[in-house]
C-alpha positions in Angstrom: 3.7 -0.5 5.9 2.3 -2.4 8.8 5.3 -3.7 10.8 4.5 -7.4 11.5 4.2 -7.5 7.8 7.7 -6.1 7.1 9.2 -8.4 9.6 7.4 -11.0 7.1 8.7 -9.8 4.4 12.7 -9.3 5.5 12.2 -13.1 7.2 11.2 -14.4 3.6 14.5 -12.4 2.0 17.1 -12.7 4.7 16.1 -16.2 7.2 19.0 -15.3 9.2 17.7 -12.2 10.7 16.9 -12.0 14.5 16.6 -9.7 17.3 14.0 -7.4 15.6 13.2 -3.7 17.1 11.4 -0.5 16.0 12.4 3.0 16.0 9.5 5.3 15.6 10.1 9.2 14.5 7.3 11.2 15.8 8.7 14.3 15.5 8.8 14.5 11.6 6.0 16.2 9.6 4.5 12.2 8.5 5.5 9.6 10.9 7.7 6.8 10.2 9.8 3.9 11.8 13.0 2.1 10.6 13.1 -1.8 11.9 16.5 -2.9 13.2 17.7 -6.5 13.2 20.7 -8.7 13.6 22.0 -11.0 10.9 24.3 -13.1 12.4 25.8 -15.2 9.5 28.6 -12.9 8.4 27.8 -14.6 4.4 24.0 -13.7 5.0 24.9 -10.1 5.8 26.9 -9.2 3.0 24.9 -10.9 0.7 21.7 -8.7 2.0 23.9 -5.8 1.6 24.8 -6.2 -2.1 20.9 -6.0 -2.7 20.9 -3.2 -1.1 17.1 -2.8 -1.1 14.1 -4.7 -0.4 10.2 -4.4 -2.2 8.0 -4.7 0.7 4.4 -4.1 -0.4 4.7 -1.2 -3.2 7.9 0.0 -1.7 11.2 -0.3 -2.3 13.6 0.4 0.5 17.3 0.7 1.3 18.8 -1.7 3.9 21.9 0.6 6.0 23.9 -0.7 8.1 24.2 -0.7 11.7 28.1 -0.5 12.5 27.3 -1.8 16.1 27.7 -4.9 15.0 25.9 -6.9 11.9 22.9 -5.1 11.8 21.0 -3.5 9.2 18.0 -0.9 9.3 15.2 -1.1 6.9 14.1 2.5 6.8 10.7 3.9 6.1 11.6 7.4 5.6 14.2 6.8 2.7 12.7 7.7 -0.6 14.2 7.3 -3.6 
């Protein structure tokens, strides 16, 4: 999943979201990289945490949270 088009994608489902960054895993046997952001309309975060995933491209992935603050990681390396 190209990363600009995630952004995209997690814009389109959750408008609040801000403050995007990458985290990239080299280290594991395929490569991935969760993106981080910030959602900071308290109604808008729980609301993107009871769907729980999003469909980016053919994938489905889970949104986790961040307990930092309200922040939520949409991880490439979850499979379900």
């Amino acid at each position: 999943i190209n990363q600009d088009i995630a952004r995209q994608q997690i814009l389109k489902t959750i408008p609040v979201a801000v403050g995007f960054s990458s985290i990239l895993y080299h280290y594991r046997q395929r490569a991935t990289y969760d993106i981080r952001f910030t959602v900071h309309s308290l109604e808008q975060y729980q609301t993107a945490l009871e769907l729980g995933r999003l469909s980016i491209g053919q994938h489905c992935l889970p949104l986790t949270t961040f307990l930092t603050g309200y922040q939520l990681t949409y991880s490439t390396a979850c499979w379900k």
